[in-house]
C-alpha positions in Angstrom: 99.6 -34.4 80.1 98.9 -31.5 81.8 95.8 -30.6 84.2 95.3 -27.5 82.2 92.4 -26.2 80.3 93.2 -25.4 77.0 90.7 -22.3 77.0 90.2 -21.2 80.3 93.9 -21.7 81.7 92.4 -23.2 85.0 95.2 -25.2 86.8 95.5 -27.0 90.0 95.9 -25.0 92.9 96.9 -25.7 96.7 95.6 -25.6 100.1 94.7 -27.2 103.6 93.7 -30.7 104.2 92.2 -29.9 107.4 91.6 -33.0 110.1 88.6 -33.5 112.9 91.9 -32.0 115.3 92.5 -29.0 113.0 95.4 -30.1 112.0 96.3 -28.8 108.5 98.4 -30.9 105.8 98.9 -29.3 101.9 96.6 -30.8 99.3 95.7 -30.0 95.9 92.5 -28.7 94.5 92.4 -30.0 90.9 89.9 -28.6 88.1 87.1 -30.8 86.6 88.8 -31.4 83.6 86.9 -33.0 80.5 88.7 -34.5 77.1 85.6 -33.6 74.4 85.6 -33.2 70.9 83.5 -30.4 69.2 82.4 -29.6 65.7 83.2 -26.3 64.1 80.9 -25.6 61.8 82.7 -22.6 60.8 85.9 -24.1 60.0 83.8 -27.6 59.1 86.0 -29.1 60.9 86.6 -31.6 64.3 88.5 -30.7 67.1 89.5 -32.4 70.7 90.2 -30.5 73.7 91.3 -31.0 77.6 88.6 -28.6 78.8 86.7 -27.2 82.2 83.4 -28.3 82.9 82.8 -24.5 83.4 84.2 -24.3 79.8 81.9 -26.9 78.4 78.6 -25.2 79.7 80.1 -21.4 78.1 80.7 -23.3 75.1 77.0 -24.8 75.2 75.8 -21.2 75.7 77.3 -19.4 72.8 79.5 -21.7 70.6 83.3 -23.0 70.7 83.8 -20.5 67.6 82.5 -17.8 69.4 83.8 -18.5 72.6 87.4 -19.0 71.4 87.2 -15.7 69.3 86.8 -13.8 72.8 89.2 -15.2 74.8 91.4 -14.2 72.0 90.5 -10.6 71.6 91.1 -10.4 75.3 94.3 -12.2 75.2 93.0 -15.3 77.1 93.0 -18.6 74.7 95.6 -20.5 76.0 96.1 -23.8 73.5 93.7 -24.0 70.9 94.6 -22.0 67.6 91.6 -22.0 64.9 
């Protein structure tokens, strides 16, 4: 699988491993990624996701429903389809 969030789209990205002698080697930054299952009461349904922990606190805030529903008016919802 993946290191992907299925709503926010975050993804690994690259940079310096930088030593005490400043020398700099590549590394990878990789996102806090979570495997959770939410409720929909909408749909009355279960569903499991591969999400951000930044996406987990938004979703605490206002709801996976409505949360999904704006990332796909703006064009943003990457994997989940409800």
């Amino acid at each position: 699988m993946s290191r992907v969030c299925e709503l926010t789209g975050k993804r690994p990205i690259t940079g310096n491993r930088v030593s005490h002698s400043n020398r700099k080697t590549k590394r990878r930054f990789l996102p806090n990624l979570q495997k959770k299952r939410f409720y929909i009461p909408e749909l009355e349904k279960w569903v499991t996701i591969k999400v951000s922990s930044n996406a987990i606190r938004t979703i605490n805030k206002h709801g996976l429903y409505a949360y999904v529903k704006k990332l796909q008016a703006k064009g943003q919802a990457m994997g989940v389809k409800l």
